[in-house]
CHARMM internal coordinates of N, CA and C (Angstrom, degrees):
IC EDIT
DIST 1 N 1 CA 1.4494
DIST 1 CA 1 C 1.5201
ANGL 1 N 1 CA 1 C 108.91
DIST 1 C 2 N 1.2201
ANGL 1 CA 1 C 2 N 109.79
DIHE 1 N 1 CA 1 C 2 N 141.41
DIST 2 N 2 CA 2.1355
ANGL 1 C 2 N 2 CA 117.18
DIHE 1 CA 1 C 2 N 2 CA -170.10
DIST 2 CA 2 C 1.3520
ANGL 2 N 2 CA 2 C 72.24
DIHE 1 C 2 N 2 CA 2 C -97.26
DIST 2 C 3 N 1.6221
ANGL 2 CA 2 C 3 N 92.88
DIHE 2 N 2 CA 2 C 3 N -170.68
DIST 3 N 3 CA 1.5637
ANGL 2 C 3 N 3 CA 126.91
DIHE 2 CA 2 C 3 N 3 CA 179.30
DIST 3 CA 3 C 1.2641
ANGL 3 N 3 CA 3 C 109.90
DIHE 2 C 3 N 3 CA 3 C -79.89
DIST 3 C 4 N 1.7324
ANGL 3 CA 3 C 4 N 119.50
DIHE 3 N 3 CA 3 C 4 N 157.44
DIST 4 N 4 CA 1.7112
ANGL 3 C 4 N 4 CA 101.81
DIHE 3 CA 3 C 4 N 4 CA 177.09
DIST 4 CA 4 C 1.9244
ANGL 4 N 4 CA 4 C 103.93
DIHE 3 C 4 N 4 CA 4 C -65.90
DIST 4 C 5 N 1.9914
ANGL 4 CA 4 C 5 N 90.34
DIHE 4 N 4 CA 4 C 5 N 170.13
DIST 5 N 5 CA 0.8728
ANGL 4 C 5 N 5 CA 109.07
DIHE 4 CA 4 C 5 N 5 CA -171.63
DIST 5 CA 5 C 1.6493
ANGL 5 N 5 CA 5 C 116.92
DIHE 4 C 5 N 5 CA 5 C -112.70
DIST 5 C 6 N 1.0392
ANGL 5 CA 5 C 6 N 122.66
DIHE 5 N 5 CA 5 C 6 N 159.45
DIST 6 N 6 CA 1.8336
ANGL 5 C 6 N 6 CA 106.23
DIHE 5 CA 5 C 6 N 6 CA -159.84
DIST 6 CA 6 C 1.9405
ANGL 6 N 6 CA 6 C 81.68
DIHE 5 C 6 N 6 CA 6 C -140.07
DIST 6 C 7 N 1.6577
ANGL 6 CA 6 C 7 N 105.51
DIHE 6 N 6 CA 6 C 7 N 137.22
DIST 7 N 7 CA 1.5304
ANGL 6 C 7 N 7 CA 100.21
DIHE 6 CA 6 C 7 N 7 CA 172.51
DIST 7 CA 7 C 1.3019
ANGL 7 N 7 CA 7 C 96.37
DIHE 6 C 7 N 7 CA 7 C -161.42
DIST 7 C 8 N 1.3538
ANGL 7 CA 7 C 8 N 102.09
DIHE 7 N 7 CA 7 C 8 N 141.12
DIST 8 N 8 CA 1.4668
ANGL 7 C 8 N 8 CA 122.44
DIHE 7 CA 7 C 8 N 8 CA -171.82
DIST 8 CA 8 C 1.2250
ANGL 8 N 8 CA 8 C 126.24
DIHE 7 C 8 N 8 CA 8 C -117.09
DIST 8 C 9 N 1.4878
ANGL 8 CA 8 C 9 N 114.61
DIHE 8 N 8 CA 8 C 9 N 118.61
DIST 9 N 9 CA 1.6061
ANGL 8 C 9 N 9 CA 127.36
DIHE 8 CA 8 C 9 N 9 CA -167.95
DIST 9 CA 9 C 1.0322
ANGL 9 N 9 CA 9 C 109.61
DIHE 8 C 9 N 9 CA 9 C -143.94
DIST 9 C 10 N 1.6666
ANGL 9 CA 9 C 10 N 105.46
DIHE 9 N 9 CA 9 C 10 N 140.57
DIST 10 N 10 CA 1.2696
ANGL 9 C 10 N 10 CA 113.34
DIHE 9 CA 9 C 10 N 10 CA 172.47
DIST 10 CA 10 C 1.4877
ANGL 10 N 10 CA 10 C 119.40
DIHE 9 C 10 N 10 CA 10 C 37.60
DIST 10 C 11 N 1.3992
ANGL 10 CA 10 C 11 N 119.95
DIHE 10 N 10 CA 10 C 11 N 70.60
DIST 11 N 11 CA 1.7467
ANGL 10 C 11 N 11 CA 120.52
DIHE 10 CA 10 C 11 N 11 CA -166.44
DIST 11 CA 11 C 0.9921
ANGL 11 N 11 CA 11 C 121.43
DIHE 10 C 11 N 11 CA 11 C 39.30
DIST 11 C 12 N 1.2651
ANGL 11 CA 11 C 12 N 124.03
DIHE 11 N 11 CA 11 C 12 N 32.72
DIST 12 N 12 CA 1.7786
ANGL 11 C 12 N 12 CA 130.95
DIHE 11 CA 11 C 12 N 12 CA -166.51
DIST 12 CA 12 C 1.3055
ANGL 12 N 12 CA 12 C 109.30
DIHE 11 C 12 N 12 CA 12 C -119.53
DIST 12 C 13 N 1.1733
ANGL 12 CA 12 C 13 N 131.54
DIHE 12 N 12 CA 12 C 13 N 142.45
DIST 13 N 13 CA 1.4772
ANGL 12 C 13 N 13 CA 125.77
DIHE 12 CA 12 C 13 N 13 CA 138.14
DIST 13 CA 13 C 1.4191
ANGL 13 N 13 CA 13 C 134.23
DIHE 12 C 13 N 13 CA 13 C -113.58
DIST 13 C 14 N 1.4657
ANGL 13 CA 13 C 14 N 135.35
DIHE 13 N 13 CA 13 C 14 N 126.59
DIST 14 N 14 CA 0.9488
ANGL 13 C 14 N 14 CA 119.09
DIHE 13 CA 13 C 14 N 14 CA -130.34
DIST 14 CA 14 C 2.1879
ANGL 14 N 14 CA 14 C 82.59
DIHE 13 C 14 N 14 CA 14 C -134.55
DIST 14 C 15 N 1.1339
ANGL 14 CA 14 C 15 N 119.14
DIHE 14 N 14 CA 14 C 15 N 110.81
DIST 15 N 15 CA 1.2525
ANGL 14 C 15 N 15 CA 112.61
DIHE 14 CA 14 C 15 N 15 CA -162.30
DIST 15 CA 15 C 2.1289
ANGL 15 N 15 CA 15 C 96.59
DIHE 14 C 15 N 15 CA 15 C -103.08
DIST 15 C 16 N 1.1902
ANGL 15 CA 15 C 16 N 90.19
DIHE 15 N 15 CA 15 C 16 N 113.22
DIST 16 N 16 CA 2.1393
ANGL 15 C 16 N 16 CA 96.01
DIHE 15 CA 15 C 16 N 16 CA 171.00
DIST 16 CA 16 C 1.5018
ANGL 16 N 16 CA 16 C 117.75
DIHE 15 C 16 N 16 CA 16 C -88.01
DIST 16 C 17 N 1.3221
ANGL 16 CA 16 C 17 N 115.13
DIHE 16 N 16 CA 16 C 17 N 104.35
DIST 17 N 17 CA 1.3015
ANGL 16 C 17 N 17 CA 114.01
DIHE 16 CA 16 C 17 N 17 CA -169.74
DIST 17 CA 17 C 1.4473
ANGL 17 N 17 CA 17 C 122.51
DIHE 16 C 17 N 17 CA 17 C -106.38
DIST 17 C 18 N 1.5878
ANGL 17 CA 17 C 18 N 129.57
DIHE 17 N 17 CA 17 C 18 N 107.32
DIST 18 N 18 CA 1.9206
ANGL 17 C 18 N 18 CA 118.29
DIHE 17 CA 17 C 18 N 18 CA -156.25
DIST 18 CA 18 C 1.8692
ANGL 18 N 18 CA 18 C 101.36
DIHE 17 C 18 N 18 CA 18 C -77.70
DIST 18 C 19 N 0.8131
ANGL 18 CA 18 C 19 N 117.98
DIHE 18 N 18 CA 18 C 19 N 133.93
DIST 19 N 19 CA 1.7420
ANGL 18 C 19 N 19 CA 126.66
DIHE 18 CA 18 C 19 N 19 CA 154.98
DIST 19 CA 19 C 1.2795
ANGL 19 N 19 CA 19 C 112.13
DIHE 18 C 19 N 19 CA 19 C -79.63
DIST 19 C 20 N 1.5036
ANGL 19 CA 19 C 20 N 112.75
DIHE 19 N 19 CA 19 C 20 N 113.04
DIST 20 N 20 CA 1.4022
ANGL 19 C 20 N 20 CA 111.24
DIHE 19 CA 19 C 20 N 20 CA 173.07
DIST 20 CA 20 C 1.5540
ANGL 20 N 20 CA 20 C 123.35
DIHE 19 C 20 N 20 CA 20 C -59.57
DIST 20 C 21 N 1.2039
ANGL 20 CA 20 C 21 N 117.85
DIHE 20 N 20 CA 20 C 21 N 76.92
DIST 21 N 21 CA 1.3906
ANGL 20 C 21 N 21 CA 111.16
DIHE 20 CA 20 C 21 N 21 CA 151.86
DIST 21 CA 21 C 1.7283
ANGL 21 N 21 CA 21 C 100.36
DIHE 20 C 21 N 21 CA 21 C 84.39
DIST 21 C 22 N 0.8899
ANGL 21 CA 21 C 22 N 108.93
DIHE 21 N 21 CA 21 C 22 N 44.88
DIST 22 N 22 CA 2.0664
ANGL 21 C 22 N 22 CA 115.05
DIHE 21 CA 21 C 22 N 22 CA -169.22
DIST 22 CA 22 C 2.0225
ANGL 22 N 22 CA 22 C 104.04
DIHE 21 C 22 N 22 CA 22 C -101.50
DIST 22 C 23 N 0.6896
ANGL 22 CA 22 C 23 N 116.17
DIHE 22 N 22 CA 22 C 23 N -50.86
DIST 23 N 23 CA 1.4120
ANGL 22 C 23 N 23 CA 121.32
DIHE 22 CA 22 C 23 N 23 CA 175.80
DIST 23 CA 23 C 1.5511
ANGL 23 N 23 CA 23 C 134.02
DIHE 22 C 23 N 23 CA 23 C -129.76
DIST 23 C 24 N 1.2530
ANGL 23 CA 23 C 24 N 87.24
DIHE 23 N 23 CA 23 C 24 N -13.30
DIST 24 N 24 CA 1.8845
ANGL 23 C 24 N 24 CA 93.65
DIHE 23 CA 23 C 24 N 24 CA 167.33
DIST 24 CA 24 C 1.9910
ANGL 24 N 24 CA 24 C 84.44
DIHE 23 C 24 N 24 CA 24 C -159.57
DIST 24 C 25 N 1.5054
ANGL 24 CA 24 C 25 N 106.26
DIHE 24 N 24 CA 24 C 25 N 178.45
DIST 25 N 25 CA 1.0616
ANGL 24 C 25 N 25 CA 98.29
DIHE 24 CA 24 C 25 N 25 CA 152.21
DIST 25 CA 25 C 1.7967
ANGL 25 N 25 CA 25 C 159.91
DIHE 24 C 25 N 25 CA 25 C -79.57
DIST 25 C 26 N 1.3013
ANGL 25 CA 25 C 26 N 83.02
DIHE 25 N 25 CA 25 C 26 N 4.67
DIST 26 N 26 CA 1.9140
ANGL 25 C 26 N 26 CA 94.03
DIHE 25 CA 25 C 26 N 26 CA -174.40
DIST 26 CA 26 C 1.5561
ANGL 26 N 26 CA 26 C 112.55
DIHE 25 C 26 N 26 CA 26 C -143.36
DIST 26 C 27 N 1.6501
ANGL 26 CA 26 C 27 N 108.77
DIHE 26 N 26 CA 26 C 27 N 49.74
DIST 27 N 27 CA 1.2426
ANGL 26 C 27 N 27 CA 115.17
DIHE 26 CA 26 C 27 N 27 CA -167.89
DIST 27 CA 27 C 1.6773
ANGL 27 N 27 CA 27 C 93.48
DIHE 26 C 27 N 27 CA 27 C -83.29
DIST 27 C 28 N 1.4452
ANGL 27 CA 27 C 28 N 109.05
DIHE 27 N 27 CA 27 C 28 N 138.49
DIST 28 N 28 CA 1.4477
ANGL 27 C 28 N 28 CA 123.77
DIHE 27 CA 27 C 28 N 28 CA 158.72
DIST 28 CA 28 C 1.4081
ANGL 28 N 28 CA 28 C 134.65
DIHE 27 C 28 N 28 CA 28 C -112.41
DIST 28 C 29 N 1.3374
ANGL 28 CA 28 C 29 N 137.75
DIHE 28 N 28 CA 28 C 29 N 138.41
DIST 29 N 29 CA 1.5486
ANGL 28 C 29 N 29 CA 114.04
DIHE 28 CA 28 C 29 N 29 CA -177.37
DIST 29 CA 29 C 1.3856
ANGL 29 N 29 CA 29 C 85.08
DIHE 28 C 29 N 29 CA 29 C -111.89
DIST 29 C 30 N 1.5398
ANGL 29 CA 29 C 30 N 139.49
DIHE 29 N 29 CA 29 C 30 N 147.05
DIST 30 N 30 CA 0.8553
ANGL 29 C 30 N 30 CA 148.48
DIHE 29 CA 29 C 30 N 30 CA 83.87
DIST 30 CA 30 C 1.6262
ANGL 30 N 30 CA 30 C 137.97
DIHE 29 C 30 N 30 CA 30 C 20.80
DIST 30 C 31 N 1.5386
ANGL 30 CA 30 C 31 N 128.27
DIHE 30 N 30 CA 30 C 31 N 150.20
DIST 31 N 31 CA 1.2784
ANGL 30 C 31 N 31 CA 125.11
DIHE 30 CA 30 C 31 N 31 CA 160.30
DIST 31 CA 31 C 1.5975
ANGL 31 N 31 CA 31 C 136.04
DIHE 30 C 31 N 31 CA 31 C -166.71
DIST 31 C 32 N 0.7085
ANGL 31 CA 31 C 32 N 119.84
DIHE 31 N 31 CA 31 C 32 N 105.54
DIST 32 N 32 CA 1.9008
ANGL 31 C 32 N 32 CA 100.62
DIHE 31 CA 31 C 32 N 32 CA -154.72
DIST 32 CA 32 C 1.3313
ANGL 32 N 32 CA 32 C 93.39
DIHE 31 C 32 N 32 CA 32 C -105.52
DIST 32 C 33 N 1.5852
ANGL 32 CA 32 C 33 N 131.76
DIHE 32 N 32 CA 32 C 33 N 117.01
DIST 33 N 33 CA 1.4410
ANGL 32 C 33 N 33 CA 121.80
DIHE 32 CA 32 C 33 N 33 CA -169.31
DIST 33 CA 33 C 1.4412
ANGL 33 N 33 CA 33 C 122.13
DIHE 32 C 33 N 33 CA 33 C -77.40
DIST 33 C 34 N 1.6732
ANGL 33 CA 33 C 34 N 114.59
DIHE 33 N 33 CA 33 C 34 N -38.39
DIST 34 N 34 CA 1.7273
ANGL 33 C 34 N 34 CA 138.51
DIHE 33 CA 33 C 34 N 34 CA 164.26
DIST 34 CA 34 C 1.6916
ANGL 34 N 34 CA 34 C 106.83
DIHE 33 C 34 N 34 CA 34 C -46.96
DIST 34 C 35 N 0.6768
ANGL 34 CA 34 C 35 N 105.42
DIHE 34 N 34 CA 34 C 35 N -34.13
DIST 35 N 35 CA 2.1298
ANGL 34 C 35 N 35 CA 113.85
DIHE 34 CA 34 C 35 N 35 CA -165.43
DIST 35 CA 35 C 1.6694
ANGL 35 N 35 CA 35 C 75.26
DIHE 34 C 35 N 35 CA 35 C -102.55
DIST 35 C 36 N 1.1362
ANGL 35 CA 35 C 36 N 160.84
DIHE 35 N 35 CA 35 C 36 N -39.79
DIST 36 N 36 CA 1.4066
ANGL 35 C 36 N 36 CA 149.32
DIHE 35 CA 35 C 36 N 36 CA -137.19
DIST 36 CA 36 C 1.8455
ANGL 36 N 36 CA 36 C 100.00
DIHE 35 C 36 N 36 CA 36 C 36.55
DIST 36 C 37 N 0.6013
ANGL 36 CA 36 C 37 N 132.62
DIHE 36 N 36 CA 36 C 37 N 110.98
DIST 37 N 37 CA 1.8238
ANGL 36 C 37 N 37 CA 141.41
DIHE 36 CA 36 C 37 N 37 CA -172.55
DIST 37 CA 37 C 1.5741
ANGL 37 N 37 CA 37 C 106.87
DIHE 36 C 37 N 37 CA 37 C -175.91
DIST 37 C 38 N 1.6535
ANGL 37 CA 37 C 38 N 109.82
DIHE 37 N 37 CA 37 C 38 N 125.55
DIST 38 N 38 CA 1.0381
ANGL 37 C 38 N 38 CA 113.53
DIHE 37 CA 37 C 38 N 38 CA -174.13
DIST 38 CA 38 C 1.6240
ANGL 38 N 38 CA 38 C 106.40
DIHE 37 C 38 N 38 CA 38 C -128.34
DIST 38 C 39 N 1.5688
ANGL 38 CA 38 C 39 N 116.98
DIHE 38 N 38 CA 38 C 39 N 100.83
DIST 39 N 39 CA 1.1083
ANGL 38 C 39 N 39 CA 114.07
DIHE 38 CA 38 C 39 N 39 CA -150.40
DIST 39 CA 39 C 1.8655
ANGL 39 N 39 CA 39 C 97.51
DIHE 38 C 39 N 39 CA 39 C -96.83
DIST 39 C 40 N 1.8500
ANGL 39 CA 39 C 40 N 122.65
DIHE 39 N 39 CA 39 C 40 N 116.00
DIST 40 N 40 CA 1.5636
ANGL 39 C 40 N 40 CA 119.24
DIHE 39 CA 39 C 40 N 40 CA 162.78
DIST 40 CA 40 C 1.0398
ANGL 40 N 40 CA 40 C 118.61
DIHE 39 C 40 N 40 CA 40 C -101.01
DIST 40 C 41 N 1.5314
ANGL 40 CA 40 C 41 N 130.62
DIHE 40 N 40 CA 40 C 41 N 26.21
DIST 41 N 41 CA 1.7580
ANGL 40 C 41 N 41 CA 123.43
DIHE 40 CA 40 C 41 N 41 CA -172.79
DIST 41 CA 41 C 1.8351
ANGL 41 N 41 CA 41 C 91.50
DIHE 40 C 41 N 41 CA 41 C 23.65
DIST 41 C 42 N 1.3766
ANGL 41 CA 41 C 42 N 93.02
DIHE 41 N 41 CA 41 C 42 N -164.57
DIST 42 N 42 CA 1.2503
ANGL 41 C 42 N 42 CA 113.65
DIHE 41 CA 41 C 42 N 42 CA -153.47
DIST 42 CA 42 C 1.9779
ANGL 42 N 42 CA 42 C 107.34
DIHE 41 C 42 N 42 CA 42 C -84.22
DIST 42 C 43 N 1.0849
ANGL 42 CA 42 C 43 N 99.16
DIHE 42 N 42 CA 42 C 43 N 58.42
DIST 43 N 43 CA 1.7686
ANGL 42 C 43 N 43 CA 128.62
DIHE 42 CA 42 C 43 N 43 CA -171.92
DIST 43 CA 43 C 1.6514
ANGL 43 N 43 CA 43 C 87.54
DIHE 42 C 43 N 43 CA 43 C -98.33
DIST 43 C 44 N 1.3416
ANGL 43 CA 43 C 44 N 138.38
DIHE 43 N 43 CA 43 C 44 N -50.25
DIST 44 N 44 CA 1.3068
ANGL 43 C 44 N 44 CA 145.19
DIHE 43 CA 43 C 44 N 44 CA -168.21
DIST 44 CA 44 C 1.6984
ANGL 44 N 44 CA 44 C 115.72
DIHE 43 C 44 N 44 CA 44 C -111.16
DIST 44 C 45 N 1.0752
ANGL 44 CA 44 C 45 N 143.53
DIHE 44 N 44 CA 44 C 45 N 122.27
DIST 45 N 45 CA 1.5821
ANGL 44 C 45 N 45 CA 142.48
DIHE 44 CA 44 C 45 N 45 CA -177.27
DIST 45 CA 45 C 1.7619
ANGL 45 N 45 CA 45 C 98.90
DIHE 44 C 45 N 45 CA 45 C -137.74
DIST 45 C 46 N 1.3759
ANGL 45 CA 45 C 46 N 86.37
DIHE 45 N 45 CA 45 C 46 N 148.92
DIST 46 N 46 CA 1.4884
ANGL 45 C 46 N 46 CA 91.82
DIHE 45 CA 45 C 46 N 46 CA 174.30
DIST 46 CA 46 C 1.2680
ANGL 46 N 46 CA 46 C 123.37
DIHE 45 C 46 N 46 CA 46 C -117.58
DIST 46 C 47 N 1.3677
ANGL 46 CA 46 C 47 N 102.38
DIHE 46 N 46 CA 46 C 47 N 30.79
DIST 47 N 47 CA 1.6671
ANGL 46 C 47 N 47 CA 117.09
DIHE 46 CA 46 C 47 N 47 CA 165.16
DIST 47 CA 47 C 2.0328
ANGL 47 N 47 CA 47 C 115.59
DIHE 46 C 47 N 47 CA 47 C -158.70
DIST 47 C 48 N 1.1949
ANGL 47 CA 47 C 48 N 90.08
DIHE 47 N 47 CA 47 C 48 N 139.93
DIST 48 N 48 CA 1.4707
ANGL 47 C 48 N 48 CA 110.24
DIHE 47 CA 47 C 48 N 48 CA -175.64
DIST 48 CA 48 C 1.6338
ANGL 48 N 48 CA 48 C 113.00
DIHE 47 C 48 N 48 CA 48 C 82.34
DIST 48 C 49 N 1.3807
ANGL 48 CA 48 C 49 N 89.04
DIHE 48 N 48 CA 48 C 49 N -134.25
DIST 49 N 49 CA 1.7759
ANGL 48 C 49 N 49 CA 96.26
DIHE 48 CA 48 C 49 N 49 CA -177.45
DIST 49 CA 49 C 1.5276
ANGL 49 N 49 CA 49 C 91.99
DIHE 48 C 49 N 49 CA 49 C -111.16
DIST 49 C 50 N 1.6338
ANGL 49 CA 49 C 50 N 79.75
DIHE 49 N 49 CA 49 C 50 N 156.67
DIST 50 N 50 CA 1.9938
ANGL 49 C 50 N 50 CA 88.09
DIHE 49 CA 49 C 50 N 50 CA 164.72
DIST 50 CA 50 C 1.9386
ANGL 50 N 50 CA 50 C 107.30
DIHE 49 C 50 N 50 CA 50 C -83.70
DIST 50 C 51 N 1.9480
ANGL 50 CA 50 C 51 N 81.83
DIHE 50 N 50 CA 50 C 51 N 134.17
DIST 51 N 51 CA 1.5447
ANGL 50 C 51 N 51 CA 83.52
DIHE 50 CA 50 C 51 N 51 CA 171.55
DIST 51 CA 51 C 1.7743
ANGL 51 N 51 CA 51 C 133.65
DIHE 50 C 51 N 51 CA 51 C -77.41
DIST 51 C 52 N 0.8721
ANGL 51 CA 51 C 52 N 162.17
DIHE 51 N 51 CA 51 C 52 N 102.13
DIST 52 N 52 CA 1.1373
ANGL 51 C 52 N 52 CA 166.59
DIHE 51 CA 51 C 52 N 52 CA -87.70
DIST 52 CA 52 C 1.4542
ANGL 52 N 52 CA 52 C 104.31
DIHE 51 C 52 N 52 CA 52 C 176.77
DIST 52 C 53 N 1.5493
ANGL 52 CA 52 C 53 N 92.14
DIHE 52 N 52 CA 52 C 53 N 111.45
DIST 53 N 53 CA 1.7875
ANGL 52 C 53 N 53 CA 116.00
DIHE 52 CA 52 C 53 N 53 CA -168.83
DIST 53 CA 53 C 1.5732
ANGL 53 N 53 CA 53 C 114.34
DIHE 52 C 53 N 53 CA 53 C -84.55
DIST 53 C 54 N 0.7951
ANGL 53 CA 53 C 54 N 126.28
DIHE 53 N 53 CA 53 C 54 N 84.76
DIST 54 N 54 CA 1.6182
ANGL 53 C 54 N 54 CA 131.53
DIHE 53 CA 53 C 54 N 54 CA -157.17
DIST 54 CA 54 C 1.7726
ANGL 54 N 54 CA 54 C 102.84
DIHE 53 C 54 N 54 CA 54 C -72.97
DIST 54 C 55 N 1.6165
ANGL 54 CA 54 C 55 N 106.88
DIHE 54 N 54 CA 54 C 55 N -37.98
DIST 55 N 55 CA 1.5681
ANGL 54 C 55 N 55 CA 107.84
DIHE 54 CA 54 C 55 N 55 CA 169.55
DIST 55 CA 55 C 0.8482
ANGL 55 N 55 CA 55 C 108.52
DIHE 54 C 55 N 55 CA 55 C -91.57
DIST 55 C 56 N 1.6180
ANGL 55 CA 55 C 56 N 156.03
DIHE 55 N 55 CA 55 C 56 N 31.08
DIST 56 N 56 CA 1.0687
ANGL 55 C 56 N 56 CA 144.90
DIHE 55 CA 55 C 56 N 56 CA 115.92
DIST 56 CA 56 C 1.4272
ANGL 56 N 56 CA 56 C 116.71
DIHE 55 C 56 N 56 CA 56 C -78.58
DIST 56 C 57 N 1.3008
ANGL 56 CA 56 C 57 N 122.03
DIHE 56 N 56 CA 56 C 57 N -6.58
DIST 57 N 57 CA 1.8104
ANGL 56 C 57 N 57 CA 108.95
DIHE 56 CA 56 C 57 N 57 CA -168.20
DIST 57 CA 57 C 1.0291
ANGL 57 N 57 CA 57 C 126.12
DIHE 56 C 57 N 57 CA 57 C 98.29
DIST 57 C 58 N 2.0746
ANGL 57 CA 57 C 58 N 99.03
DIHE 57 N 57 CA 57 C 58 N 7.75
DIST 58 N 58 CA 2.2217
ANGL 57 C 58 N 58 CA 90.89
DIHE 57 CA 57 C 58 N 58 CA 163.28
DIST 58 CA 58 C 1.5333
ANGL 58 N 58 CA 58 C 100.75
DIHE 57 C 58 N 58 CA 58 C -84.58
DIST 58 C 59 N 1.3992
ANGL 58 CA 58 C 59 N 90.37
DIHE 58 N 58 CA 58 C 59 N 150.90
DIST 59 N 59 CA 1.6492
ANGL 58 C 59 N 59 CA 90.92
DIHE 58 CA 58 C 59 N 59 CA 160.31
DIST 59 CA 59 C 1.7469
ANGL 59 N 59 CA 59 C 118.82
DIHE 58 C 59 N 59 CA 59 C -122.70
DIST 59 C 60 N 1.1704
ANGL 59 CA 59 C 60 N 125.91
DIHE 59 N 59 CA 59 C 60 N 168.66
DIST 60 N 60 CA 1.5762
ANGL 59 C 60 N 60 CA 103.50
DIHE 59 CA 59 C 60 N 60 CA -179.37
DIST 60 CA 60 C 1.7580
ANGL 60 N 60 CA 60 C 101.90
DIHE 59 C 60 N 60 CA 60 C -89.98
DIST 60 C 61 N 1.0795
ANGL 60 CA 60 C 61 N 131.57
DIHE 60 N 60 CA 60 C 61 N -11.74
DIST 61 N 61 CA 1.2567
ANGL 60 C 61 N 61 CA 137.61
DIHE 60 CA 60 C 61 N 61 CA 162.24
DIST 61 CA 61 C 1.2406
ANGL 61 N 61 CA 61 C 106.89
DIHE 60 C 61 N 61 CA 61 C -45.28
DIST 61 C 62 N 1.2666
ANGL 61 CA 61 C 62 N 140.78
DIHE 61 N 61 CA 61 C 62 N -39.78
DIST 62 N 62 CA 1.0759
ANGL 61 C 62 N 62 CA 140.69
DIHE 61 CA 61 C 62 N 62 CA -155.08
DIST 62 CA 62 C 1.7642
ANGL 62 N 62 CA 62 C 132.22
DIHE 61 C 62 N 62 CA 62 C -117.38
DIST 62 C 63 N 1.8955
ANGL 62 CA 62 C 63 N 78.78
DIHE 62 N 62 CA 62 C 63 N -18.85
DIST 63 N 63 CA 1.3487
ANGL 62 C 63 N 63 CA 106.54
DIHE 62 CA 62 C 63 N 63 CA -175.26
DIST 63 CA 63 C 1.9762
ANGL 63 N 63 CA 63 C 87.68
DIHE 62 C 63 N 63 CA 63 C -75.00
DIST 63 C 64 N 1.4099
ANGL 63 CA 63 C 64 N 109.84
DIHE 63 N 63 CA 63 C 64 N -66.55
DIST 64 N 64 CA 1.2496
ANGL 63 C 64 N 64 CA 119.13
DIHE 63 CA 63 C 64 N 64 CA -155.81
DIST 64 CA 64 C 1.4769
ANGL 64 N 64 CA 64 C 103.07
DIHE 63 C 64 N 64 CA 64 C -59.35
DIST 64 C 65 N 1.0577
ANGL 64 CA 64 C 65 N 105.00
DIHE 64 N 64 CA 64 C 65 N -25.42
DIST 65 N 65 CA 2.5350
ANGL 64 C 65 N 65 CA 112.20
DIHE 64 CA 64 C 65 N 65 CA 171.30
DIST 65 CA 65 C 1.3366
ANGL 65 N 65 CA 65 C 104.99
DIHE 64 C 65 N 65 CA 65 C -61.85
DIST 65 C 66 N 1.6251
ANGL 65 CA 65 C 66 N 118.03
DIHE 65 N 65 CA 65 C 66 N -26.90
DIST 66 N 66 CA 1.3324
ANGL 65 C 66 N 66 CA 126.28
DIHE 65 CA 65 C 66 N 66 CA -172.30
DIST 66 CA 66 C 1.5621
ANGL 66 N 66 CA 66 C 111.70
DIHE 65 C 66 N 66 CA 66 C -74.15
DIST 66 C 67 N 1.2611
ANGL 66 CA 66 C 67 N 118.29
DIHE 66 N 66 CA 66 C 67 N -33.02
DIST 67 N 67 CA 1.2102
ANGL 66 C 67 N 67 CA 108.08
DIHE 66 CA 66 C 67 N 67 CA -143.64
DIST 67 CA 67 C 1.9538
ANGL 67 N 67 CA 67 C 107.04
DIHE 66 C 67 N 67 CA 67 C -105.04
END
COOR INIT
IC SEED 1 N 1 CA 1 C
IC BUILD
């Protein structure tokens, strides 16, 4: 995982942020500060357990530091 990434459109800023290794391996959150929108794909669910990709490199150690 690089450092986050910052990109600018159309009066926007749109900030890409990597999660080390929390539920799969290449989870990113998102952010658009103008729109206020805070985008976690499926990093957050509101039912069951969180799934956590162990052969990709989530761990729940890391998931649960995340949250």
């Amino acid at each position: 995982m690089g450092p986050p990434v910052k990109i600018h459109m159309n009066d926007e800023v749109v900030d890409f942020i990597p999660n080390q290794s929390r539920h799969t391996g290449g989870d990113t959150t998102s952010s658009s500060r103008k729109a206020n929108v805070l985008f976690i794909g499926d990093f957050y669910r509101n039912y069951g357990y969180p799934f956590i990709d162990i052969n990709n490199g989530g761990t729940l150690k890391r998931h649960a530091g995340g949250t």
